[in-house]
C-alpha positions in Angstrom: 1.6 -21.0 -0.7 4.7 -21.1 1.2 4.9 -19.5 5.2 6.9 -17.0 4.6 4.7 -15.4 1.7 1.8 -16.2 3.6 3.9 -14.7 6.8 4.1 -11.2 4.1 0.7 -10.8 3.3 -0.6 -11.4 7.0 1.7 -8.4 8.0 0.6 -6.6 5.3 -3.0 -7.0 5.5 -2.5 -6.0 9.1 -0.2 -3.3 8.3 -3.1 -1.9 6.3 -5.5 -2.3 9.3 -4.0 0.5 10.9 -5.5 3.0 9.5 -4.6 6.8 7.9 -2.4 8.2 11.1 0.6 10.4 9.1 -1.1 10.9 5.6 -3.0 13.7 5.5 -0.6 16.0 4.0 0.2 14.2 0.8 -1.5 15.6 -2.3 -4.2 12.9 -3.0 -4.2 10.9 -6.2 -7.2 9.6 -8.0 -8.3 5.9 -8.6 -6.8 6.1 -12.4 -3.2 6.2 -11.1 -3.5 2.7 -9.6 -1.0 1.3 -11.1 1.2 3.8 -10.7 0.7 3.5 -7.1 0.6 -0.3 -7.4 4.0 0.1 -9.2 5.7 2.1 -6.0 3.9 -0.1 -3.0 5.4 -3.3 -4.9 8.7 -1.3 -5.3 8.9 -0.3 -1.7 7.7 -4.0 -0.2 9.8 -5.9 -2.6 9.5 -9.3 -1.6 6.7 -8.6 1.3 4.0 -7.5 -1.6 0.9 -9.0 -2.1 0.0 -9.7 -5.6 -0.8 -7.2 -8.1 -4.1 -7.7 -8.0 -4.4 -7.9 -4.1 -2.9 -4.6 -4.5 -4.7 -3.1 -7.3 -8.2 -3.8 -5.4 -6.7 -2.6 -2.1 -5.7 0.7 -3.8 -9.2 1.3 -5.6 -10.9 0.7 -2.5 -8.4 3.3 -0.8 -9.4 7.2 -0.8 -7.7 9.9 -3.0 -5.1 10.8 0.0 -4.5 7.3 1.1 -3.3 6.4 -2.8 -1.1 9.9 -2.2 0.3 8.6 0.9 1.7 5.4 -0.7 3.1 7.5 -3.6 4.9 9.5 -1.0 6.4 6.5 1.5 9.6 5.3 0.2 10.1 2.7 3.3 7.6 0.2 4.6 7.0 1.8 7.8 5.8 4.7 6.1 3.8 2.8 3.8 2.2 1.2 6.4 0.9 4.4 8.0 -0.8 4.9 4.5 -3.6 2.5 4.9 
């Protein structure tokens, strides 16, 4: 694995760490939309994202408003406020 991807899923791992701060009013989505939320966190990291299948455990592992939150972010730093 090459630095720099290794360098983009350390910051995102860590982005994750930081917990639900600005999510709380996003309508929550369940654990069946996944991929749909998979679809717009890949979208919005572009070359930073993990793997879809990082991602899909990350998001069935999230809560209903966390998954919402994502849906909502359209820029990374919002994103990462999501998890």
């Amino acid at each position: 694995m090459s630095l720099s991807k290794l360098a983009a899923k350390s910051t995102f791992i860590a982005l994750l760490a930081l917990g639900l701060n600005a999510c709380s009013g996003h309508d929550p989505v369940p654990e069946s939309e996944c991929g749909k939320v998979v679809s717009h966190a890949q979208k919005v990291l572009g070359a930073m994202a993990p793997s879809a299948g990082e991602l899909m455990g990350q998001c069935k592992s999230a809560s209903d408003s966390e998954r919402g939150c994502v849906l909502a972010a359209t820029k990374k730093g919002q994103l990462a406020q999501c998890l």
